[in-house]
Structures are given as C-alpha cells and as structure tokens.
N, C-alpha and C positions, 0 to 999 in steps of 0.2 A: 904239400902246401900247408902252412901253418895257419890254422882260424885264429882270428881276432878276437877273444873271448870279452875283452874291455869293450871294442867297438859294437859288438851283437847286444850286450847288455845296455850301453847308452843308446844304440836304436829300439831297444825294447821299452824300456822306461821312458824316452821319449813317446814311443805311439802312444804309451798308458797314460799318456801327461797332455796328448793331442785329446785321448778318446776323453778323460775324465774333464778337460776342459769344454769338450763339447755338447758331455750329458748336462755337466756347470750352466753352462750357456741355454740350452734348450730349455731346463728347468728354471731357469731365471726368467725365460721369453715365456714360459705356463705362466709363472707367478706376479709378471707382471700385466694389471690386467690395462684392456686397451681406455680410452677417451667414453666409448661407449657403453663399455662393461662397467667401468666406475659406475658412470649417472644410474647405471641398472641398476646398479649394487644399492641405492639410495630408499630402491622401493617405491610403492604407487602413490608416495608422500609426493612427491615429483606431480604427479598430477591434483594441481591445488584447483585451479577450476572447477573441474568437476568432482573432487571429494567437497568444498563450498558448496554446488548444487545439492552431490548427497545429503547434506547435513539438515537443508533445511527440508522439515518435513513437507509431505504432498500426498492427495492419495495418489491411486491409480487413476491412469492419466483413459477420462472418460473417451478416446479414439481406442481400440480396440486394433487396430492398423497403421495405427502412427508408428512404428519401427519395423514394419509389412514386408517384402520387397516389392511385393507386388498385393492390389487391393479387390476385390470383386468387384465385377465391372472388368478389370482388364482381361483382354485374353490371354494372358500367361496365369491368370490366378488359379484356377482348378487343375491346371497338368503340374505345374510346379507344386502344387500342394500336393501331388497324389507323387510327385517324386519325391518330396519329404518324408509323404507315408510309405516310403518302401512300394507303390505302387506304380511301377513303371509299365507293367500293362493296361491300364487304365490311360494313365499319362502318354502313351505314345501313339493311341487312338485322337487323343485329344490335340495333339501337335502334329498331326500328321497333317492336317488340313489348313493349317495356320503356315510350315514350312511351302507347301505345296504355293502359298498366297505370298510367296518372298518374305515370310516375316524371318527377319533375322537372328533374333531372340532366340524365336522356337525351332529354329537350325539349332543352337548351340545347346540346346536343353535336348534336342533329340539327338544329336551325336552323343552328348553325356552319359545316357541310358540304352545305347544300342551296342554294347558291349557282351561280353558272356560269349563269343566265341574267336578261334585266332582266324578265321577269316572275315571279322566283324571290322578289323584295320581301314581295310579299302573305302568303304561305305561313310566309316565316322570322318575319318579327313575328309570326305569331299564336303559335307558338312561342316566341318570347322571351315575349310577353306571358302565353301560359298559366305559362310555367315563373315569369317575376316574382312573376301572382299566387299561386304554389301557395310563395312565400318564398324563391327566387333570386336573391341581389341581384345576378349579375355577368351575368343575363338582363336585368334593368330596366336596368345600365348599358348595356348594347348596344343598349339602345334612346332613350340620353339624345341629345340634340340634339347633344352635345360626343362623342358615340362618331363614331368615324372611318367607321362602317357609313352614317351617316345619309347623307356624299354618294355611296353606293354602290348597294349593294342595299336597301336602306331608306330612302332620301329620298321623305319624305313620308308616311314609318311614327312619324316620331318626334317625340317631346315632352318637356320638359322636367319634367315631373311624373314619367316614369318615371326622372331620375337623382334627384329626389329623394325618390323609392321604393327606391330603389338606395341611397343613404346612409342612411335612415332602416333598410334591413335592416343594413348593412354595422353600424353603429351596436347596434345591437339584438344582433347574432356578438360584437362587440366588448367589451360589457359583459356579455357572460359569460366574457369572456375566450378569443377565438378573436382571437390574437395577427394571424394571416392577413388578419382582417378590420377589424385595427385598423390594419395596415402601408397596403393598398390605401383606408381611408382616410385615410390622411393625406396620400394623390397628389392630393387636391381642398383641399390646404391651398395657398391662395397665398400665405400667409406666408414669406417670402424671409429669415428670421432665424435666427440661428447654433443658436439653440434647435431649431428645427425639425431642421436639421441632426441636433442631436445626439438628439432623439425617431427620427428616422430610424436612424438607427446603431443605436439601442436595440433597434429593434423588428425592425432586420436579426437583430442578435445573439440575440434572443429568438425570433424563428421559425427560424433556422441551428440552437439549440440542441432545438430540436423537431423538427429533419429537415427541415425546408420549406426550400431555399435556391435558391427563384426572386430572393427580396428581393435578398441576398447577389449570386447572379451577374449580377443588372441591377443592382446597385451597383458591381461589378467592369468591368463594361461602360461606366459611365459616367466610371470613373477610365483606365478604356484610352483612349477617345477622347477623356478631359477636359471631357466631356458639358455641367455646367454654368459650367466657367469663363467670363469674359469672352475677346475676343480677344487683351487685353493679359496676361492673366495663364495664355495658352496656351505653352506648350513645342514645340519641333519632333520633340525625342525624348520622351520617356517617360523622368523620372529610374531608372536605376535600382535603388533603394530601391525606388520603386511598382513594378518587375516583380517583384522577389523576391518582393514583400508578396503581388502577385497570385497570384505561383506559390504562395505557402502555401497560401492561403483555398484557390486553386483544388485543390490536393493535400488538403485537407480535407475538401472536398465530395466528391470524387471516392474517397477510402477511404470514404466514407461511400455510395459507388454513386451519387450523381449524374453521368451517363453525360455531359451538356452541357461540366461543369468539366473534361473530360479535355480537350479542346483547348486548354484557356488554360495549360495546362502551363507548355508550353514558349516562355513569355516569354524566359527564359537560357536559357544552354547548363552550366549546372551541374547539372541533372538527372540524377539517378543511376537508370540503369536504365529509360529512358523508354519504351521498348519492352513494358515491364512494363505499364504504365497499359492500351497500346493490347489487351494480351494481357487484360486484364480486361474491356476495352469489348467483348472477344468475347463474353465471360459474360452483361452486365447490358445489351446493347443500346445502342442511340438511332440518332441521325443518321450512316449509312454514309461518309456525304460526310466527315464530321470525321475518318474512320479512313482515307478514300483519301488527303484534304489530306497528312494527317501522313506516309505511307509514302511519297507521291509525292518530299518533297523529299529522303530519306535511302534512296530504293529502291536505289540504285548500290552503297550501300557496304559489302552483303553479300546471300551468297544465301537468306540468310532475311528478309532485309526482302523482297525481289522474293517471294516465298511470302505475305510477310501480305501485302501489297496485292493479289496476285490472290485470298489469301483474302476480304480487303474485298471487294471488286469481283464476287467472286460470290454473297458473302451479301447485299451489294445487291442486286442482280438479282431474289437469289430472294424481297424481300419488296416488291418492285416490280412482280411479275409472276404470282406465284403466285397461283389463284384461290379454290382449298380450303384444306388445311393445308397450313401453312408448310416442313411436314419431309416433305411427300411428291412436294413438287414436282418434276420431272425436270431434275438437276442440269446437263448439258449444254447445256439449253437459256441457264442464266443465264451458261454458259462464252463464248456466242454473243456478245462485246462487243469494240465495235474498242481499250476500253482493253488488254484484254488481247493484241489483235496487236500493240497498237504498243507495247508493253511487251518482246514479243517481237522486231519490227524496231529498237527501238533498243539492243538485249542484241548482234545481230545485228552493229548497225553500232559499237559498243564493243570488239567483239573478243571478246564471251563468249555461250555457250553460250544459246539461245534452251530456255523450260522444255522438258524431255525429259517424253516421253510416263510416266516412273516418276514423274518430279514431278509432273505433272498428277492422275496417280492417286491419288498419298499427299494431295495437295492436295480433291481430291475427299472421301477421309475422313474427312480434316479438317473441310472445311465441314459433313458430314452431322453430325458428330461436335456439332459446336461448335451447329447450330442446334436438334438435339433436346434439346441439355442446356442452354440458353440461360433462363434466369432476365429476362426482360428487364423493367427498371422502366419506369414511366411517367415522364416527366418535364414533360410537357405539364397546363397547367390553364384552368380556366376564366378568368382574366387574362394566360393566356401561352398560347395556344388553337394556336400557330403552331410548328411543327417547328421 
C-alpha cells in the first residue's frame, strides 16, 4: 500500500492551522474584556455619589452604632459580638435560649458556629433549615448546592430548592424595598453587562447611604486586587487615583464607625493624622489584628506608637481569653504575650529604653479605661458571617 505523504502533510498543517486558530480565538475571548469588566476597569471614580459625600468634611458620626448590625438592646447584640470576638463558646450559651424561643436569627448564628467536627453536618442543617423555613433567606442560601458549606459540613445536607427559597425570600425583602436584599441578589445575576455593573454601584451607593457598607467594602476590595478584570487589563501597581479614591470611601465609612474601613486607610501616605483613625478603633471595636498590623509598621518612630500597640495587643488578649465579662478580666494575664517581650528586646537591641514598670502601669489604665467605655459595633452579618 502506498502512503500519501502530500495528503498526511495537508492533514497536519491543517490540525496546526484548526489548533493555532483556536489558541487565536481563546486568547482574543481573554483580551476582550466583557460590558462589566470595562465600567470596572474605570475605578471607584464610577462612584460619584459617594466620593461627593467623602469630600466634604465631617467628624465622626456622634452614634457609635449607626453602621451596627445589630445595637444593645437587641437580643442578638452580645452573641454576635462574641462571634466577631472569636468567642463562640460564650456566643452559643447565649443563643441557645434565644433559638430554643423560635428566634430565627439565632438559629442561623447558631448553625454558623456549630462546626469543628464532620458529624457537626446533621445538626447545622436542621438549623439553617428551621431558620429558612420560619423566612431567612441568607439560612436557605447556606443550604444552596452553590454555598461553599455544601463540600464541607454540609455535603449531602443540600439542595438546590433551598437557593431557590433563598431568592424567592431575598426577592420578596427586595420588593419592599430592603435595598440589602436587593444588593445580595443581584450576586446570582450572571449577566456580565456594563448595566449590571452600573445596578451594582447603585445599590452600593443606596445601602452606604443607609449605613450598610458591607457592599461598599467588598466593592473596594475587589478594586484593591482588581477582582474582576481579565489578566490583560490587570496592572502591577494600583493607579494611584484608585488609592486616594479608596482612602476616601474608606475615610467615609469609617467616620461613620465602620471599624473594618479603618485599615484600608492608609493606601498613601497623605493621611493626616492616622493615628487619630486607630485612637477611634479603640472606641468602636472590631478586628485587633488590623490595630497591631498598623502600629507594628510605624511602632519605632515614637513612644507613643510603642504604647498603642501594647495597648492593641492586650485589649486582644483580653477578648481572646476572657471567660465572663470582658472588663473584669485579670489584666496581667493578657500582659503574658511574647509580642510584647519582643517589643521589648527589640527597643532593647535599638539603643532605647525597654517600657518601664511607670509605663506599663499608665498603659494598664489605659486599657481598663478604654474597654469599660468601649461602644463596640457589629460589623459582621449574615452574608459576611466571618471576622
């Protein structure tokens, strides 16, 4: 039998001519980005509204709770706070009695936290499930096949009729106008067009103007890492326009007590008075970590930076550790942390002054000071359930 050697060669060169048209194609479908990616690509210039609000100055906004999720007085305020602090044994003493009373809420906060082992499955769905049906949609979504729970504690808990019980509630908040419930649905829009984009902005700037600015800082988060651009239309820096833009929005939240926006500060270094922000987060709470972050990199360059970070460092402790009340816990015990020796050995090996037993003391009445008079907001919700 005689091979065709002309024929093998134009079916080879052919495939190489299908494959290389098709890598052509794929990489032209990367490069071109969608309807939605564009308006992103624009930056948080897009939001004129509220960088207008940021511009004009204001102090701190005299409610202490005004962007809460929940305020003292309510029954979810002290379990949900101790869930923020990492304290879910505290917290599920506290909701235990609240569930047991049909509260719906505190079904879904106690499934949240009953986790940590793989026969924990059973127990949290029936939880999400009582609280779904008693009208929780952000309990049915934790039970959708697309929630991240399902390959977790919950594979095999879940189904796809409880997300769309979950949008048919979300739906139902929406069209009465719970702007909250109209933002979270529009995260099940796969519509990839520039409209959508600008629906989203909308409904940023419409729950920011209500106090809610979870939307706002996971919009600000996805302009920090460049969340949805393609890889062609990514940057290695951050222009920056988008960091000022970000320090605004985030300076806006944060007179407004959103305790999370004080970290995204300091994008610049134009910041007037940053230490001010941090001296606030002593008031209104949150994530201790964000108040070490910050003092750790500017501790050297006076001795009252080195004083707030050991302040940090032992108002963490004491809500890391404390079993009962937060303000009666035995202060020395949260002094017991090797950040603060080596705070000390590196003052040591600088040439200065490791804290004197007078500082430690003023430093001690400080923290007593700062945690009985502590106002702290919630900033935790049932779509952002994670410190």
């Amino acid at each position: 039998m005689k091979i065709n050697n002309r024929l093998i060669y134009k079916t080879l060169f052919t495939l190489i001519g299908i494959v290389i048209l098709s890598i052509g194609g794929f990489m032209a479908y990367l490069m071109t980005p969608s309807g939605f990616q564009s308006r992103q690509a624009e930056g948080p210039k897009v939001l004129t509204e509220l960088l207008e609000m940021a511009q004009k100055s204001q102090p701190f906004n005299p409610d202490p709770y005004i962007s809460s999720t929940y305020r003292p007085g309510d029954p979810l305020y002290e379990p949900v706070l101790a869930i923020q602090r990492d304290r879910w044994d505290i917290a599920k003493k506290l909701l235990q009695p609240l569930v047991e009373q049909g509260n719906a809420d505190a079904m879904y906060w106690l499934a949240h936290i009953s986790g940590g082992s793989i026969y924990a499955g059973k127990e949290i769905a029936r939880l999400f499930r009582k609280s779904a049906e008693l009208g929780n949609p952000y309990a049915a979504l934790r039970l959708d096949v697309s929630s991240e729970d399902c390959s977790l504690y919950l594979r095999g808990y879940c189904d796809p009729k409880w997300g769309k019980l979950g949008r048919k509630l979300l739906q139902e908040r929406a069209e009465k106008g719970d702007k909250k419930a109209e933002y979270y649905l529009l995260q099940y829009d796969e519509n990839s067009s520039e409209e959508v984009h600008k629906k989203l902005e909308q409904l940023v700037t419409e729950n920011a103007k209500n106090h809610y600015y979870q939307p706002l800082m996971n919009m600000i988060i996805d302009y920090s890492i460049q969340y949805y651009l393609n890889y062609f239309q990514k940057e290695n820096e951050l222009p920056l326009e988008y960091k000022k833009d970000i320090n605004k929005l985030s300076i806006l939240m944060a007179k407004n007590n959103f305790s999370p926006a004080i970290g995204n500060i300091f994008y610049t270094s134009d910041i007037k008075e940053p230490n001010k922000y941090m001296h606030h987060y002593f008031k209104i709470g949150g994530n201790w970590s964000t108040c070490e972050s910050h003092y750790k990199k500017i501790i050297y360059k006076s001795r009252s930076n080195v004083i707030d970070a050991v302040t940090c460092i032992i108002i963490g402790n004491i809500f890391k550790k404390a079993t009962n009340s937060w303000t009666s816990y035995n202060i020395k015990e949260a002094e017991n942390d090797w950040s603060i020796q080596f705070i000390n050995e590196d003052l040591e090996k600088n040439g200065k002054d490791s804290l004197s037993k007078k500082e430690m003391d003023l430093i001690r009445k400080r923290v007593i000071k700062i945690v009985k008079e502590m106002t702290p907001m919630i900033y935790i919700d049932e779509m952002n359930p994670r410190p």
